[in-house]
Phi, psi and omega in degrees: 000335145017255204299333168290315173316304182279002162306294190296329150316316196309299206317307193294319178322299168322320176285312161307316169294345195286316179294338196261342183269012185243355157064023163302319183267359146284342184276158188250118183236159156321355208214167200306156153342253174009277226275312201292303179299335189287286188329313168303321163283324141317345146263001181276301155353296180295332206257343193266338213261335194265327169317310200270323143306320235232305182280347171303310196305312196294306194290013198251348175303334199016071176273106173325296189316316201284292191312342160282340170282341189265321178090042158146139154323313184291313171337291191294013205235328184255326151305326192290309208308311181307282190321342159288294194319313199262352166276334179280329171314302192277324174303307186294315150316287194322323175301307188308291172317335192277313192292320184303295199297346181276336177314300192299340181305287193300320203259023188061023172273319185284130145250118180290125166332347231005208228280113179258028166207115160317053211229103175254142179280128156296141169317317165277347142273029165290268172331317166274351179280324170245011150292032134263319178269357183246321133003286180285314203288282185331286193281351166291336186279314198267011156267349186278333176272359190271314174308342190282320160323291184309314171268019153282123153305330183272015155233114225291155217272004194266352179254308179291352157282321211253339187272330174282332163311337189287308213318324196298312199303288187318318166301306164327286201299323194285325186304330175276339161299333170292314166301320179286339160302330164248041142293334189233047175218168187265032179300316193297358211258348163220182202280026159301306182297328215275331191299315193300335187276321202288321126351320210233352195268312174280333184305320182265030178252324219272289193320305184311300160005285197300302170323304180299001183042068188233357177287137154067057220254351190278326158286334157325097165238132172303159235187131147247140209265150207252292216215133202224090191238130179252152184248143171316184185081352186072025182249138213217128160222150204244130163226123184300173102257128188280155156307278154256173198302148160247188184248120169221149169209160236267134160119013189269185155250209185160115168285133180232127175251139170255174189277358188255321181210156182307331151279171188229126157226155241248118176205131191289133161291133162298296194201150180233117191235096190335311199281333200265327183077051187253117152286152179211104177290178159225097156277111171261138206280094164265023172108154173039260225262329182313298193312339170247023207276303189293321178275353157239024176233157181215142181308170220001102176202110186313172183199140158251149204236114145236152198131175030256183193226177178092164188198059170272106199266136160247012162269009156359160154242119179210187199232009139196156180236129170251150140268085230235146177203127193249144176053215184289334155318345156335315193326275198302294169331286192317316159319306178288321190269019147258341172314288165335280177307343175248350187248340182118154161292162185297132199270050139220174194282153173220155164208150170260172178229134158219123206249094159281150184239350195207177193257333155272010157304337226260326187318337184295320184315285167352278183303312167306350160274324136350261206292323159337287191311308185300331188257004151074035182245124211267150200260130159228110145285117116243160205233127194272026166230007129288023208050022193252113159251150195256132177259142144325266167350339181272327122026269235235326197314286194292007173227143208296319192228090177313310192284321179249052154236138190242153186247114225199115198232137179218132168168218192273163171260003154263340119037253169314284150337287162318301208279306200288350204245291173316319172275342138329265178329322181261010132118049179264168183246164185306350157262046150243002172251119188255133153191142154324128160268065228256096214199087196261018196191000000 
């Protein structure tokens, strides 16, 4: 989370120079305090919220290099979300700012300054100045509501798709209200503005991208479907045959669109076989699209797989691995200790943790106690309809060098959460705990 962290600092950073290169808040005007800080606040306002608009826009490309700079698809998937929240959080100031002083202005709390910029409009950057302010006004509310959207949960994932398809148009209209908007400012007269196109150029190469439904277009391999097997758990598992070959390594994902519908969603590969050129999934049935996934998909019936994604690395370098998988988290461990069994054991000690909540969940255990004994990886069950809960502490008791032991986490994310705030506590330090944020919302 670093390197996201520090993106998103960079971005902000950038706005500040963008803003400071516009020399407003050096320049000397005629007017009141007040009216001088609303004006500085309100293009400051404008310029971190467009910054912030724009990188949202670029991570939204599910671009290999940038997901690699980032360390990972889940990154770039938890940055865009914040960097959108704080970009609609600051366009709702920059409205606030524009709106309030003209309310107090109407109700006499306020006296307006009159004309606080020497600037006369041709009739036609009038007109766009205010098809622009009206553009913009229009499309920030109603993005402020696709978030609202978005981040519900109790909205259904087919919607919550369709509502991330908008977005690029609404990015557009705003791109045009930022420009036309500094008609009646001195940007143009320094490199604030010309800093603000360069800025404003991959975002709307992104936006088009997008409308065209060309993300990650690059990554797209055609798929058939092989083999359609249901498991206890309510678990369905599919096996692809690709068109060509992919670059694969054990613990990755892979967005699948089938031939029955237009979405695409996000599933940990199980396993990959070189030679048959097969992918093979564990679907577990959660609800909404999962829950009809086994009665609408059929053999031979296409699919498209992009991808594959992710950066569950297990070659680090440390002297020993733990592993914890809750439920259907199991997938990427399985993967790796097939991996393992055709590649050689693990040249450092590893244990699983594998953490049930229910008794079919459990089908898995056979084989993992399997592939466990071949990969010389000591196996720990529990099962939480014993009374077996994973303590952090069961973790860490036995091992001697804490700092060079690393921790691989796949499950619920709240989960996650808890095991990561415990093994913190009990002295791991927070890069040594790896898991997906695989949280699309």
């Amino acid at each position: 989370m670093k390197k996201a962290n520090l993106t998103g600092t960079l971005v902000c950073f950038v706005a500040c120079i963008i803003f400071l290169s516009s020399g407003d808040i050096f320049r000397e005007k005629p007017i009141a305090l007040i009216w001088f800080i609303r004006q500085n606040t309100l293009f400051f306002t404008g310029t971190l919220a467009w910054c912030l608009m724009t990188l949202t826009m670029c991570l939204s490309l599910r671009s290999s290099w940038l997901n690699k700079m980032l360390g990972g698809l889940d990154k770039a998937w938890r940055l865009h979300k914040w960097a959108g929240i704080c970009a609609i959080v600051f366009s709702f100031a920059h409205w606030l700012d524009e709106k309030l002083p003209q309310l107090f202005v109407a109700f006499g709390w306020l006296t307006h300054p009159g004309k606080i910029v020497d600037i006369n409009l041709t009739p036609v950057q009038e007109n766009w100045l205010h098809v622009g302010l009206l553009a913009g006004e229009c499309a920030m509310f109603i993005m402020i509501a696709m978030v609202c959207v978005s981040l519900s949960k109790r909205v259904p994932y087919h919607l919550f798709h369709l509502v991330h398809r908008l977005f690029p148009v609404f990015y557009l209209a705003i791109a045009f209200h930022v420009f036309t908007a500094l008609f009646k400012s001195y940007w143009w007269e320094t490199p604030a503005a010309y800093l603000l196109i360069l800025i404003t150029i991959p975002g709307v190469f992104v936006a088009f991208i997008s409308l065209l439904k060309l993300n990650g277009n690059k990554s797209k391999h055609q798929a058939t479907v092989k083999s359609i097997v249901n498991h206890p758990g309510q678990i369905t598992e599919v096996i692809l045959e690709m068109e060509h070959p992919i670059d694969y390594c054990p613990g990755q994902f892979a967005f699948l669109t089938f031939a029955h519908s237009k979405e695409s969603h996000p599933f940990t590969i199980a396993s990959y076989v070189k030679e048959k050129n097969t992918l093979r999934f564990a679907i577990k049935n959660l609800g909404d699209y999962t829950s009809t996934l086994a009665s609408s998909i059929q053999i031979g019936q296409s699919a498209l797989v992009e991808g594959p994604w992710g950066k569950f690395d297990f070659t680090l370098p440390c002297s020993r691995q733990v592993w914890i998988a809750g439920g259907i988290g199991i997938t990427p461990f399985i993967a790796q200790l097939e991996y393992l069994n055709q590649h050689g054991a693990s040249p450092v000690s590893v244990d699983l943790w594998y953490c049930i909540s229910r008794s079919e969940d459990a089908w898995y255990v056979d084989k993992l106690t399997s592939l466990c004994a071949q990969a010389s990886v000591t196996l720990h069950l529990l099962d939480a309809h014993k009374g077996e809960r994973l303590q952090s502490h069961y973790l860490t008791d036995k091992i001697a060098n804490k700092g060079d032991t690393h921790f691989w986490f796949c499950g619920p994310q709240s989960f996650a959460k808890a095991l990561s705030k415990g093994l913190y506590e009990n002295g791991i330090a927070s890069q040594n705990f790896h898991y997906d944020r695989f949280c699309m919302r």
